[in-house]
mmCIF file of the C-alpha atoms, coordinates in Angstrom:
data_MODEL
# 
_entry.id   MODEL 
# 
loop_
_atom_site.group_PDB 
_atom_site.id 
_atom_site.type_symbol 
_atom_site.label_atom_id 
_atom_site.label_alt_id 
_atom_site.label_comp_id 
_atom_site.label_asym_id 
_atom_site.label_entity_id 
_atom_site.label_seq_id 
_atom_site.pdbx_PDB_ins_code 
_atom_site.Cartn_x 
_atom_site.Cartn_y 
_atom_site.Cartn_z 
_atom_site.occupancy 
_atom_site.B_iso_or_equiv 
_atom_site.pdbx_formal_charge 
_atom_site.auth_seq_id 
_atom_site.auth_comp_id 
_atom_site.auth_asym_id 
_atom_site.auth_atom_id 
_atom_site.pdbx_PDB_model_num 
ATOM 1   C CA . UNK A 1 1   ? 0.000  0.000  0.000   1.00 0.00 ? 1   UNK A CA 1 
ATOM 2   C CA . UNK A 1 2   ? 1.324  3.754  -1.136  1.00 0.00 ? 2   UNK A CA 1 
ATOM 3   C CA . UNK A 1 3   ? -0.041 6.265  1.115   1.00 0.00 ? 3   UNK A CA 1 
ATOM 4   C CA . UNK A 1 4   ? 1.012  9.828  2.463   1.00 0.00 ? 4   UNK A CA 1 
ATOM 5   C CA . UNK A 1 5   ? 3.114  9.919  4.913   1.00 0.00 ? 5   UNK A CA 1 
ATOM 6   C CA . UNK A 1 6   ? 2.314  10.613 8.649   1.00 0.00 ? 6   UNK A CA 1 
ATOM 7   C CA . UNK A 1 7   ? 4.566  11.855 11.175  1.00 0.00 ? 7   UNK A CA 1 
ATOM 8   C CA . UNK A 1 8   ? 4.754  8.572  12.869  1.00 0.00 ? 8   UNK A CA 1 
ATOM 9   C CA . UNK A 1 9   ? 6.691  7.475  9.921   1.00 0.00 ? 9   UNK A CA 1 
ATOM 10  C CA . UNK A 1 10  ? 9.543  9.421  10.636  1.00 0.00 ? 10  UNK A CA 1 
ATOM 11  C CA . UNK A 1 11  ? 11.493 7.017  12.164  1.00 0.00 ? 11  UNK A CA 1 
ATOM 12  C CA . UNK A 1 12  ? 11.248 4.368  9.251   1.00 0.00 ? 12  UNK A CA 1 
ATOM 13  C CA . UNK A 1 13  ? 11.741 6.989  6.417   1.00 0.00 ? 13  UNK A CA 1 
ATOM 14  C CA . UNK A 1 14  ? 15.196 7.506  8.298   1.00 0.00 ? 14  UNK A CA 1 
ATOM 15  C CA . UNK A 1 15  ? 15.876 4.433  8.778   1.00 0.00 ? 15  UNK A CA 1 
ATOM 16  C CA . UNK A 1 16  ? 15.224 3.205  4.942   1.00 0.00 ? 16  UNK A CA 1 
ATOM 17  C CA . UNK A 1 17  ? 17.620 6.494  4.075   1.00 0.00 ? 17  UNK A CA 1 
ATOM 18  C CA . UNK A 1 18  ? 19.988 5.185  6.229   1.00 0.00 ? 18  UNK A CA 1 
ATOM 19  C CA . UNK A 1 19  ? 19.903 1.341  4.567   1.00 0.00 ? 19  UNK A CA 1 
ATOM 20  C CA . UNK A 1 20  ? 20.305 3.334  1.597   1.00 0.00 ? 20  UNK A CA 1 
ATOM 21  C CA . UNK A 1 21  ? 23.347 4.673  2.521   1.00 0.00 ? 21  UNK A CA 1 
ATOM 22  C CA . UNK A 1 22  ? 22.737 8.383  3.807   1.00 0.00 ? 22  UNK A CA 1 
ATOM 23  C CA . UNK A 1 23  ? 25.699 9.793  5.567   1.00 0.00 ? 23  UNK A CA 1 
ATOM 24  C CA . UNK A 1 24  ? 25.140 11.642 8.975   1.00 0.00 ? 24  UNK A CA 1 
ATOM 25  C CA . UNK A 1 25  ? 24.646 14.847 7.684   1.00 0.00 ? 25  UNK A CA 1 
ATOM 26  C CA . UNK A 1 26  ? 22.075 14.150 4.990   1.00 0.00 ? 26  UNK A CA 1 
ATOM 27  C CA . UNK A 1 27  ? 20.116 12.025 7.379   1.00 0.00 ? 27  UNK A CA 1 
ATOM 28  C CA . UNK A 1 28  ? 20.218 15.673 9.066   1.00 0.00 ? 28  UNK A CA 1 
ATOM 29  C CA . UNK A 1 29  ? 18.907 17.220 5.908   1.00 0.00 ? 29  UNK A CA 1 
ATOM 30  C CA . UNK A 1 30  ? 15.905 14.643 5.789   1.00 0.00 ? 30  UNK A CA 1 
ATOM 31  C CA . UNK A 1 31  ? 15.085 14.870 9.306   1.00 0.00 ? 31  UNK A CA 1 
ATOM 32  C CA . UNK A 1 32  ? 14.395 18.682 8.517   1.00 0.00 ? 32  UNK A CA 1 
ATOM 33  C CA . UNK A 1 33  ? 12.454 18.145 5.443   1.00 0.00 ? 33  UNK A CA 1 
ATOM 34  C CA . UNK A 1 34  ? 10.310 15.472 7.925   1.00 0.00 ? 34  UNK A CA 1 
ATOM 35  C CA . UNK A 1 35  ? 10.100 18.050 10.015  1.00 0.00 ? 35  UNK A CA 1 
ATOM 36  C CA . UNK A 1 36  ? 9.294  21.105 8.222   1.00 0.00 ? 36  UNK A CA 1 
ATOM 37  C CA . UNK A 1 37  ? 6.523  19.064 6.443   1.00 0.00 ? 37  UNK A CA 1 
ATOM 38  C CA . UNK A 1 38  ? 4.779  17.444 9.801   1.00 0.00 ? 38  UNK A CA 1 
ATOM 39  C CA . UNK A 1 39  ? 5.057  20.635 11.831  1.00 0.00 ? 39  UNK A CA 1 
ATOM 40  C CA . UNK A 1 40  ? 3.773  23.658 10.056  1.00 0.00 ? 40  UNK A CA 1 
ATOM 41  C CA . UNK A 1 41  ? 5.020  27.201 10.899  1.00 0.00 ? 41  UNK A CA 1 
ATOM 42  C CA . UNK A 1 42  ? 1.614  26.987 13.173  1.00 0.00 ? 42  UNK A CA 1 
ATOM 43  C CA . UNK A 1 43  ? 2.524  23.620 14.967  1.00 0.00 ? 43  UNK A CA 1 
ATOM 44  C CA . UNK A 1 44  ? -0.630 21.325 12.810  1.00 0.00 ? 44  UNK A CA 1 
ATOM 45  C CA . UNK A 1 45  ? -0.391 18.635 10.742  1.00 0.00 ? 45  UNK A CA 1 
ATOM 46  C CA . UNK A 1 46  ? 0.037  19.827 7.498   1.00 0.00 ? 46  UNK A CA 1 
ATOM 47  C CA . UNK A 1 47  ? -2.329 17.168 5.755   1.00 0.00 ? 47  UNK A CA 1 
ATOM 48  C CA . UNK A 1 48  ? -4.963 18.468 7.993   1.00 0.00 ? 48  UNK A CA 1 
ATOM 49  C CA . UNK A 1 49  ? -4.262 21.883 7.669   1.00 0.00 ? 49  UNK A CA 1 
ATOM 50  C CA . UNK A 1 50  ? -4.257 21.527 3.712   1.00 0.00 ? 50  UNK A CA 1 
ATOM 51  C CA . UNK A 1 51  ? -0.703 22.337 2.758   1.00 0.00 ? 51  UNK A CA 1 
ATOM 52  C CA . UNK A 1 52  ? -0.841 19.372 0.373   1.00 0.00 ? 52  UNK A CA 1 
ATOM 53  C CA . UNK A 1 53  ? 2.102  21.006 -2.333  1.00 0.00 ? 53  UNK A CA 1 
ATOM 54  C CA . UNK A 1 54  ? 4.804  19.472 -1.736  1.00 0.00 ? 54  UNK A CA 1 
ATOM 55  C CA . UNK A 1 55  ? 3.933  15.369 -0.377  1.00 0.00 ? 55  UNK A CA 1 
ATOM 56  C CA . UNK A 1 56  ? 6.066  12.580 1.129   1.00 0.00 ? 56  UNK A CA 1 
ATOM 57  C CA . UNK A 1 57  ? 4.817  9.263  0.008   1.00 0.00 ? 57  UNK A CA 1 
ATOM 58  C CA . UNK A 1 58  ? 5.423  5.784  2.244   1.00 0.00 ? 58  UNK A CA 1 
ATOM 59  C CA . UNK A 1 59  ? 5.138  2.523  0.920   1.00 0.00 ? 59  UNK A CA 1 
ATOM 60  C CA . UNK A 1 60  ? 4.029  -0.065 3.086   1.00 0.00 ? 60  UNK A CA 1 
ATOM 61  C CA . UNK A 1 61  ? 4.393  -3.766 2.406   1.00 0.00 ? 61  UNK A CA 1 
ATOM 62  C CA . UNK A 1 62  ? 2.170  -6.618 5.112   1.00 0.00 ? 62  UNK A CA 1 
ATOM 63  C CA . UNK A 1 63  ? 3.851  -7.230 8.172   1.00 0.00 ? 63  UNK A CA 1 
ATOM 64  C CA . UNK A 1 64  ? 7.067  -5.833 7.015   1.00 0.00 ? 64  UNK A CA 1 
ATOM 65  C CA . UNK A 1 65  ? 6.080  -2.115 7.406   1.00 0.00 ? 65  UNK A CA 1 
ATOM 66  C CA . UNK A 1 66  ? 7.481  0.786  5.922   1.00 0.00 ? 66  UNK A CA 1 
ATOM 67  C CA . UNK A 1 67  ? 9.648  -0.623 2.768   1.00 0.00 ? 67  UNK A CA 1 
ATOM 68  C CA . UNK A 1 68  ? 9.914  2.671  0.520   1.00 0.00 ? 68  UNK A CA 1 
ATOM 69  C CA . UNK A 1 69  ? 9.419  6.101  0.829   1.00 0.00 ? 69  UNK A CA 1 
ATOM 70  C CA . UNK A 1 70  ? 9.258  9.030  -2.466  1.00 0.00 ? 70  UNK A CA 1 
ATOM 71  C CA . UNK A 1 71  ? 9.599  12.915 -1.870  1.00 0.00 ? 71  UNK A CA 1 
ATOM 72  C CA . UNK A 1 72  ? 8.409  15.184 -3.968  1.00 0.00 ? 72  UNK A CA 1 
ATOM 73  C CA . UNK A 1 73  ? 8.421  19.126 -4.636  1.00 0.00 ? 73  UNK A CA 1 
ATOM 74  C CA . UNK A 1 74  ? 6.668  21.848 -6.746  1.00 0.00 ? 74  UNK A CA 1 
ATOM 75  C CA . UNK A 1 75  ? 9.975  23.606 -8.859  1.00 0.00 ? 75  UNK A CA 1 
ATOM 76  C CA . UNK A 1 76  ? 9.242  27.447 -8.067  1.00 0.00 ? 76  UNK A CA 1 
ATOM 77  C CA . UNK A 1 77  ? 8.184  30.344 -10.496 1.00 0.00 ? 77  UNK A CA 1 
ATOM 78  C CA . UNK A 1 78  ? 7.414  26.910 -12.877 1.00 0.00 ? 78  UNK A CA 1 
ATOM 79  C CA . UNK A 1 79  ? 3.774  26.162 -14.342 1.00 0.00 ? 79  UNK A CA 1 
ATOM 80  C CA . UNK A 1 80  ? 3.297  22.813 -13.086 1.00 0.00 ? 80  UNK A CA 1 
ATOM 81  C CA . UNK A 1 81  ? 6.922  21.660 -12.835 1.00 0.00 ? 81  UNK A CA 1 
ATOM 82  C CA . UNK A 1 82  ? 8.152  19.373 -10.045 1.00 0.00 ? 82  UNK A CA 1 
ATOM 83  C CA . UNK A 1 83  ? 11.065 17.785 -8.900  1.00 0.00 ? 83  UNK A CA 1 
ATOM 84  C CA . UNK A 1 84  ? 10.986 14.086 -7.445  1.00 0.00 ? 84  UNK A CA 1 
ATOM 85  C CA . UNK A 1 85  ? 13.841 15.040 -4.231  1.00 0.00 ? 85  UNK A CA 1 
ATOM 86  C CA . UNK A 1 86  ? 14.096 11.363 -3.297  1.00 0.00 ? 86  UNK A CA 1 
ATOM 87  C CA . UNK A 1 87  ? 12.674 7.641  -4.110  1.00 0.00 ? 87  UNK A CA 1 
ATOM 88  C CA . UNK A 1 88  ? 14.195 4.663  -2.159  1.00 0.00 ? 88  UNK A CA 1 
ATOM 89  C CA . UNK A 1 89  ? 13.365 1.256  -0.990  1.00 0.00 ? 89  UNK A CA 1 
ATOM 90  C CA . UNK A 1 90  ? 15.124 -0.550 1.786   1.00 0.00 ? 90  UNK A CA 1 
ATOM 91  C CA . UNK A 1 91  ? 17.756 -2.806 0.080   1.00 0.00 ? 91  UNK A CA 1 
ATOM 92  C CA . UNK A 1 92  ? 16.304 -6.094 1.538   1.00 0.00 ? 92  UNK A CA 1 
ATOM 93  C CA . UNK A 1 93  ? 12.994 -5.159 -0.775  1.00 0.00 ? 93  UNK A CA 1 
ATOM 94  C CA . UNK A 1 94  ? 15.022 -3.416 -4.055  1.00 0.00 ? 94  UNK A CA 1 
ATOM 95  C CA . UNK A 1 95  ? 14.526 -5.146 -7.383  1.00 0.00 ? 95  UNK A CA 1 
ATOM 96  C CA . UNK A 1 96  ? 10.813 -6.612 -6.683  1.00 0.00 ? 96  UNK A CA 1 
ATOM 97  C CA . UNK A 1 97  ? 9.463  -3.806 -8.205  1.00 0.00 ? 97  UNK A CA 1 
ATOM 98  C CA . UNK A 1 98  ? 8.109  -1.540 -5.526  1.00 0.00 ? 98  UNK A CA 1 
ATOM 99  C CA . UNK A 1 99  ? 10.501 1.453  -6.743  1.00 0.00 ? 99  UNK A CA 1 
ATOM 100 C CA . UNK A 1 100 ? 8.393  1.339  -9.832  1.00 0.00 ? 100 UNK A CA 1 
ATOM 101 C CA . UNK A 1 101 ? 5.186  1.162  -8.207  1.00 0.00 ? 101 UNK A CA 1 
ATOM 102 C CA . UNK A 1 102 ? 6.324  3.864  -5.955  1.00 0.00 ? 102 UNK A CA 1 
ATOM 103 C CA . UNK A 1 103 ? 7.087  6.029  -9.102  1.00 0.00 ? 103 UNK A CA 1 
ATOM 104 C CA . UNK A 1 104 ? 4.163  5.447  -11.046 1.00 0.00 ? 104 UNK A CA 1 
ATOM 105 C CA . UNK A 1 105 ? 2.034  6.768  -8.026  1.00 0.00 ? 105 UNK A CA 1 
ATOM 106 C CA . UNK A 1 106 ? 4.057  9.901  -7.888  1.00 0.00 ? 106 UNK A CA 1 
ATOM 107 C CA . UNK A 1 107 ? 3.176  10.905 -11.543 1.00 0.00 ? 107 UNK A CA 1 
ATOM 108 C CA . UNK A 1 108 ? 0.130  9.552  -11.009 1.00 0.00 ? 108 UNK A CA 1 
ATOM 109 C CA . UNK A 1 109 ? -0.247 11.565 -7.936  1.00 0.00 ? 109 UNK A CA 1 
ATOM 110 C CA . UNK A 1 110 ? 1.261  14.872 -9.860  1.00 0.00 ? 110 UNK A CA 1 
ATOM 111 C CA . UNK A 1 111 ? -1.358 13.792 -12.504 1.00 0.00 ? 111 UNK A CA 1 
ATOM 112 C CA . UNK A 1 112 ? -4.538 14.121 -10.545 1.00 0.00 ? 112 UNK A CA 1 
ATOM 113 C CA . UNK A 1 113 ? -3.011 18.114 -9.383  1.00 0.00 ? 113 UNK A CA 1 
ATOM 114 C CA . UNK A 1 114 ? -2.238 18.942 -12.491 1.00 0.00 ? 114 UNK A CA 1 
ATOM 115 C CA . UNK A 1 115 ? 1.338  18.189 -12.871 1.00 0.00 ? 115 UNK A CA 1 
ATOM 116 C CA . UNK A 1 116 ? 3.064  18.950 -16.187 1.00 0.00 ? 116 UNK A CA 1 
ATOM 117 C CA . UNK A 1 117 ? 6.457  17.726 -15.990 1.00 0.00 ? 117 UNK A CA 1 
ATOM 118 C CA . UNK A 1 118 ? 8.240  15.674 -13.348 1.00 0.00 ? 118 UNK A CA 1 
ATOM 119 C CA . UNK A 1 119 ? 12.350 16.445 -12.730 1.00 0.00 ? 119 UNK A CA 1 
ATOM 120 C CA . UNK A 1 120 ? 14.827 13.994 -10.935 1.00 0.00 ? 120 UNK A CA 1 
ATOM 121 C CA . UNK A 1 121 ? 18.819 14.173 -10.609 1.00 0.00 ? 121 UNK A CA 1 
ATOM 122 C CA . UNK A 1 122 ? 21.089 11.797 -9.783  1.00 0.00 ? 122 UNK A CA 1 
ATOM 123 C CA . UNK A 1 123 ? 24.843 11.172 -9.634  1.00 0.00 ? 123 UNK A CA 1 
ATOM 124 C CA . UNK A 1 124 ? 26.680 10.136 -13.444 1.00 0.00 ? 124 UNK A CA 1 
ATOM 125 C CA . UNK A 1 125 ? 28.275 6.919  -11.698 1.00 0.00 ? 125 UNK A CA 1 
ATOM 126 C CA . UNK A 1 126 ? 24.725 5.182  -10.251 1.00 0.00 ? 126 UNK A CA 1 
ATOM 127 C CA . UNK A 1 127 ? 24.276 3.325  -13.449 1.00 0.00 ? 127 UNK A CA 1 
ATOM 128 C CA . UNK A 1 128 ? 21.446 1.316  -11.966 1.00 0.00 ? 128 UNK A CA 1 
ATOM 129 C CA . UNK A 1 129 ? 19.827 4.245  -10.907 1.00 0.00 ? 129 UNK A CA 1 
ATOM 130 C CA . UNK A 1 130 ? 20.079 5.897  -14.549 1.00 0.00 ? 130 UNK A CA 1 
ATOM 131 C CA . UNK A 1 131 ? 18.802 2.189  -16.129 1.00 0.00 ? 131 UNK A CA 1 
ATOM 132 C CA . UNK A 1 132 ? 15.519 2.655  -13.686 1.00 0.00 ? 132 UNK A CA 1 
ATOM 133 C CA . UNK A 1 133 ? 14.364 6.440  -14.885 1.00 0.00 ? 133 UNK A CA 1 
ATOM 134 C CA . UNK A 1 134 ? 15.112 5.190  -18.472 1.00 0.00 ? 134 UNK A CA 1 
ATOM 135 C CA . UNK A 1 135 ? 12.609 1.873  -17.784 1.00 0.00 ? 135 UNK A CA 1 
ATOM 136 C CA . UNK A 1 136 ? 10.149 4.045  -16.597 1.00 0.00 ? 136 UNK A CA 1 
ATOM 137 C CA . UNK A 1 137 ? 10.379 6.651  -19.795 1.00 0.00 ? 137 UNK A CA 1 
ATOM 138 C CA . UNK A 1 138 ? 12.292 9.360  -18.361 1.00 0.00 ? 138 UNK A CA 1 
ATOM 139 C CA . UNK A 1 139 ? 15.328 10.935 -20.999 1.00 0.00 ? 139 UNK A CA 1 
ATOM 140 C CA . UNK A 1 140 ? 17.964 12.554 -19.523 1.00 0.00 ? 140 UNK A CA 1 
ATOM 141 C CA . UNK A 1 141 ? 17.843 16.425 -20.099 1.00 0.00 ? 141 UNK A CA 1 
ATOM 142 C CA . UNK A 1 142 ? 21.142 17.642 -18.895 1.00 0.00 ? 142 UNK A CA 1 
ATOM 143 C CA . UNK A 1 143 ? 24.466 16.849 -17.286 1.00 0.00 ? 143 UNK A CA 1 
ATOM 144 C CA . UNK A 1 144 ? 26.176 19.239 -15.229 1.00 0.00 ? 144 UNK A CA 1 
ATOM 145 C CA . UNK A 1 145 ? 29.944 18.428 -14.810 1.00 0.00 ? 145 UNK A CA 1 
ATOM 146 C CA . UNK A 1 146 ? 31.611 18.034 -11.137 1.00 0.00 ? 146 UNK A CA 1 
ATOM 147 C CA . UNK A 1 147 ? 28.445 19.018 -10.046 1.00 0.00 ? 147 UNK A CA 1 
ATOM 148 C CA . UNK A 1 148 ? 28.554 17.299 -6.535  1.00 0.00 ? 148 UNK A CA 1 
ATOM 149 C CA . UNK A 1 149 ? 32.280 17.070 -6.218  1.00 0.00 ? 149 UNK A CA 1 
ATOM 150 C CA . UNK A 1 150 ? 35.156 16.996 -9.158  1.00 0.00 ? 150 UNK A CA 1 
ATOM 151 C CA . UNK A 1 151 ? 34.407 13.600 -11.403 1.00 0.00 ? 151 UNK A CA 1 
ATOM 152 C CA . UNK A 1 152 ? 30.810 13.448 -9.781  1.00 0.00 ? 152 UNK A CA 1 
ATOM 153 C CA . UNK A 1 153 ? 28.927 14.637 -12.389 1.00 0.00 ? 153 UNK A CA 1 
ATOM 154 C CA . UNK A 1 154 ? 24.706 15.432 -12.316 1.00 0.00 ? 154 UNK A CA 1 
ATOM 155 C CA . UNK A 1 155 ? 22.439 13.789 -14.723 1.00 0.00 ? 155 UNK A CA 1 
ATOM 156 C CA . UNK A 1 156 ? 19.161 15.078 -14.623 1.00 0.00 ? 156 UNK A CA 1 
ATOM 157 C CA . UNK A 1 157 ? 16.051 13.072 -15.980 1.00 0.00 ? 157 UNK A CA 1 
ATOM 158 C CA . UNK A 1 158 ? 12.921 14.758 -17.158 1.00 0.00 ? 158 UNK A CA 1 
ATOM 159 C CA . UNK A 1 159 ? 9.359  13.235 -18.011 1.00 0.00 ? 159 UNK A CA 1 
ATOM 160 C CA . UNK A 1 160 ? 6.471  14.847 -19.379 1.00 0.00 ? 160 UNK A CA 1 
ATOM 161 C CA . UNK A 1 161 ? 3.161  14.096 -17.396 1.00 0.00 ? 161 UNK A CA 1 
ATOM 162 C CA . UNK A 1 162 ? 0.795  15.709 -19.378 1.00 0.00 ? 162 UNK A CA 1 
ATOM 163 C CA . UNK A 1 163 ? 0.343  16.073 -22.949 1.00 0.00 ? 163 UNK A CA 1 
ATOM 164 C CA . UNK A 1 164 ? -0.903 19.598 -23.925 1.00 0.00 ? 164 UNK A CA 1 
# 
């Protein structure tokens, strides 16, 4: 099941970044993000309050809980533009298909608002990662050199959700 995100999910969307790899400090970034998103400037819920822009998406699988999680954000001054910030699944569920599932219900979610394009970057050297947006009929649109670091180039993959 793919559902929003509540703040008692916190814990496991750290924990799958973590699996993933996340260093320290960017498990510092993401607990922000969590937090900005669950506690609004005026300390409610903001799926109850109806800041619904930008969402965080959980994907829950039986009795093994929280397995993936996908993060997602309107580009500003863009009609319609967003940017997909993060998509994982924990490493003992990858290659089963739920990062595709996950992915479809983002566009599908960006769909239903009105969504016109859908942006995601990654790193040059995660050639798995690159294989996955291709699968799923994303072209890459740019590629900024030693972007991240020197040698660490940015690929950037673009999809059009909406045909005018």
């Amino acid at each position: 099941m793919i559902r929003l995100s509540k703040p008692n999910d916190m814990a496991a969307i750290l924990s799958i970044a973590e699996a993933i790899g996340f260093q320290p400090g960017e498990l510092e970034v993401v607990n922000q993000l969590l937090t900005d998103y669950f506690i609004d400037g005026d300390g409610r819920d903001p799926l109850q309050n109806g800041n619904t822009q930008r969402f965080w998406l959980t994907h829950d699988q039986d009795n093994d809980g929280s397995i993936g999680v996908a993060y997602c954000e309107p580009e500003r001054m863009t009609d319609q533009t967003w940017n997909l910030q993060l998509i994982a699944v924990h490493p003992a569920h990858q290659g089963q298909g739920h990062g595709g599932k996950l992915l479809r219900h983002v566009e599908e979610t960006l769909k239903a608002r009105g969504g016109r394009m859908l942006l995601v970057e990654t790193l040059a050297s995660f050639d798995l990662v690159q294989k996955f947006y291709v699968k799923y009929g994303y072209e890459e649109e740019a590629r900024i050199r030693d972007f991240y670091a020197a040698g660490d180039d940015k690929v950037v993959f673009r999809k059009v959700l909406t045909v005018n």
